[in-house]
N, C-alpha and C positions, 0 to 999 in steps of 0.2 A: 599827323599820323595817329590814329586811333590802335587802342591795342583792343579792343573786342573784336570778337569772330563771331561774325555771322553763323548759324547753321541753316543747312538746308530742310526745311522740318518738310517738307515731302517726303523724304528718306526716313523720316522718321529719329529721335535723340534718348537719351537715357541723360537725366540731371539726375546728377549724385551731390551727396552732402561732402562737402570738404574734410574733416574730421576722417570722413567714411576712408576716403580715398588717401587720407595722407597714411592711413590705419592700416591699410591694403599693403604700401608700399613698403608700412614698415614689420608688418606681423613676418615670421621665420616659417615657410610651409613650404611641402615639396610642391613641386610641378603640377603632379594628378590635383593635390588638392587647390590648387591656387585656381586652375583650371575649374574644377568644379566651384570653387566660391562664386566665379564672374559669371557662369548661369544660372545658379542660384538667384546671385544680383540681375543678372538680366529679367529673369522672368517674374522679379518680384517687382525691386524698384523700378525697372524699367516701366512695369503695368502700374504704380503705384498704388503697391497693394503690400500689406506686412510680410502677411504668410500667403502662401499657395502651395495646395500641393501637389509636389511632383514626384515622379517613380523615377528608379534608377534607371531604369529603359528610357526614358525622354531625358536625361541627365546624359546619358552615355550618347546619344544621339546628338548632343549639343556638342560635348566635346570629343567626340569620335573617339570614345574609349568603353571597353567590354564593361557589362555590366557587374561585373566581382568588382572591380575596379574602382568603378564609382560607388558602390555598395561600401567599399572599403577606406574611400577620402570621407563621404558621407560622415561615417562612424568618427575617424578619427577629426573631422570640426565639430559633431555633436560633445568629442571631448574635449577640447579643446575649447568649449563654449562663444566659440565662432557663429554659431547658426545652431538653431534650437528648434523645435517642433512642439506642437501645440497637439495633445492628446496623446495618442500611442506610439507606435512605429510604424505607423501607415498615415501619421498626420502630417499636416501642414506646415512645409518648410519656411523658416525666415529668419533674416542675419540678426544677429545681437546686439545689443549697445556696445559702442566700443568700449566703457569702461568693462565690462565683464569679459574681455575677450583676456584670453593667453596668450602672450606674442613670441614667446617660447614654448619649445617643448622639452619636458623637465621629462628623462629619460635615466631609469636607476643604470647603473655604471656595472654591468654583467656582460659575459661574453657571448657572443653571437657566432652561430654559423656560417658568418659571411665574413669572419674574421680569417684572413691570407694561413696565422700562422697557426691555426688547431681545425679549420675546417677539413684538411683532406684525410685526419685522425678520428673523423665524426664519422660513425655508419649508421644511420638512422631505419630502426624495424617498424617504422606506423607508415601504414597507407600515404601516400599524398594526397593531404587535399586542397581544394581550390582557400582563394583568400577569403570567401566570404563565410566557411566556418572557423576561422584564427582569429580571425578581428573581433574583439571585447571593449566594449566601452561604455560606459552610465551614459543610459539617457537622459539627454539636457532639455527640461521642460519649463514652461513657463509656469505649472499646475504644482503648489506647493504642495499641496494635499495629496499628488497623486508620487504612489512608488513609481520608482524607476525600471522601465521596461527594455526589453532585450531590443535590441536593432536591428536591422535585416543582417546581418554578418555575426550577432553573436551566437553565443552555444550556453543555455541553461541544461545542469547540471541538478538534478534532484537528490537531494539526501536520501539514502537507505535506510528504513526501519532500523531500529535494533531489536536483537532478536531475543526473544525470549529465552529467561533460563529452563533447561528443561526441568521437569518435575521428577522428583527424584523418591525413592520409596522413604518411609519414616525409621526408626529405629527398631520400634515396637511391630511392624510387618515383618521385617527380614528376620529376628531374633525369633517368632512365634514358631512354634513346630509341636511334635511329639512331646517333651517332657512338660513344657508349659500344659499341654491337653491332661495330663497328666496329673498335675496338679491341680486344673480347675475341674478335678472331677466329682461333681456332686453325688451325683446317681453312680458313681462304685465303678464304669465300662470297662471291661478288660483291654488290653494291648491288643488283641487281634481285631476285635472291632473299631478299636481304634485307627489300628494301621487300615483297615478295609474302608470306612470314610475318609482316608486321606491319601487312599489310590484314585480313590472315585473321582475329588476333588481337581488330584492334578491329568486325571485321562481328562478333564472339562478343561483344563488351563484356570483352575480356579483356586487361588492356595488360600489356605485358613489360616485367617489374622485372628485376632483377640476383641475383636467384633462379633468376627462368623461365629467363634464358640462360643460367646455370650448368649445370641440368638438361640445357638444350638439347644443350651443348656435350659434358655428359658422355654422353647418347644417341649424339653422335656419334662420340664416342670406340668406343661399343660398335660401331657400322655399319662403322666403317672397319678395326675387328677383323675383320670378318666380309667384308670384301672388295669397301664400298658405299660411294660417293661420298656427300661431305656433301652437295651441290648436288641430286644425286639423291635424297636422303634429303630435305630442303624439300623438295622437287617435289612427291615422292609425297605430303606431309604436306598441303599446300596444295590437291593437287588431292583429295583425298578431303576436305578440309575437315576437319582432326582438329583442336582444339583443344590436347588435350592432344600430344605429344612425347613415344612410347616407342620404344624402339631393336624389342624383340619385336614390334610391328607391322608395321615396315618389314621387318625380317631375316624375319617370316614372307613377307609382301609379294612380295618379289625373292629372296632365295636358295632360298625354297622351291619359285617357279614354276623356275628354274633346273635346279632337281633332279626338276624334276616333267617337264620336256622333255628331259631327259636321258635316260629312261630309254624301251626300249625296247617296244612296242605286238606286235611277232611272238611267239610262241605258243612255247612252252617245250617240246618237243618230248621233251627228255628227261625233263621233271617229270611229262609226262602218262603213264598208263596205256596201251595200246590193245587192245584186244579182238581176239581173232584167232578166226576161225570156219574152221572146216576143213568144214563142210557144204556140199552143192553144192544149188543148185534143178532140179529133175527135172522 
């Protein structure tokens, strides 16, 4: 009596490696995944091939289970470095060496909602969702170089900017006003003129730091070059409503009308031609 069994290779056989199969027997996996390992197996070793790749729709169709499902055993043997994939999350499925396999599952010691004595004291306010956005697990690749990619079941999370401080005014802005203008007063300006460029200012939404009256004062340095009272130079600034303070506006303003009255309107007698006709009318 021979103890070999024939097979019938018209029906077609899968040879597995012993090691593979005593590894099966002994690794600790739920049902769904045990199930999905053996079409895995099927469709790799069976074809005698490492990797192949398969979707969870042809996976779910082998062992007659929804596709979240197997999307979800999937995940949990990628962590369990059971079976590994070659590229991304749409690569090529194939089982592992059994040295690197996890034959337990090393589970932290917290309370679940499936637990008898606190679950009916749970009332949970998030949406239900299916298992294939809950399931998280590192992708197990064979690519050292390559980072670890999300799986069909996980949920990447992107970090938020952080935000900027906002900008805040300086010391020397909020402190500047009236008395400070007061004090850097070169050119002598009285208090009404003064109050009157700094209505002007704030009907524009524009208030005078110790910048703007720097500018201001050095403008007036140019006006009183040219022969223009500072008091007159406000004036005119105020009553046209300029916001900005250039000395070329005012000096065009008043010393050009100046020169524009000075000069005389009678006819230039000597600049002109005149025509002289020596004919008479008859």
């Amino acid at each position: 009596m021979t103890n070999i069994v024939n097979f019938d290779k018209s029906r077609g056989f899968t040879r597995m490696d012993n090691a593979l199969m005593e590894s099966i027997a002994t690794v600790d996996l739920p049902a769904r995944d045990f199930r999905v390992l053996m079409a895995i197996a099927r469709q790799t070793i069976g074809f005698q091939v490492d990797t192949k790749r398969i979707t969870a729709d042809e996976i779910g169709k082998l062992t007659n289970m929804r596709r979240d499902v197997t999307s979800k055993a999937i995940s949990h043997l990628l962590e369990r470095r059971i079976i590994y994939r070659v590229g991304g999350s749409r690569g090529d499925i194939g089982i592992s060496p059994v040295a690197e396999w996890s034959f337990y599952d090393e589970k932290s010691n917290r309370l679940t909602e499936t637990k008898p004595s606190h679950s009916a004291q749970i009332v949970s306010l998030r949406n239900a969702s299916s298992e294939t956005k809950t399931a998280t697990c590192l992708l197990y690749t064979k690519k050292e170089d390559q980072i670890p990619l999300p799986t069909e079941g996980s949920v990447v999370v992107e970090a938020k900017p952080a935000r900027q401080p906002r900008k805040t005014k300086s010391a020397d802005d909020s402190t500047f006003g009236k008395p400070q203008m007061l004090n850097d007063n070169p050119f002598g300006l009285n208090e009404q003129s003064i109050d009157d460029y700094l209505k002007l200012r704030k009907a524009k939404r524009a208030p005078v730091t110790a910048r703007v009256w720097a500018n201001v004062n050095a403008a007036l340095t140019k006006c009183a070059e040219a022969g223009i009272q500072a008091e007159k130079a406000i004036e005119l600034a105020v009553l046209n409503g300029w916001q900005g303070f250039e000395a070329d506006w005012i000096i065009d303003r008043l010393v050009g009308k100046k020169s524009s009255k000075g000069q005389s309107s009678a006819p230039d007698f000597f600049s002109q031609t005149w025509r002289t006709d020596t004919s008479s009318d008859l």
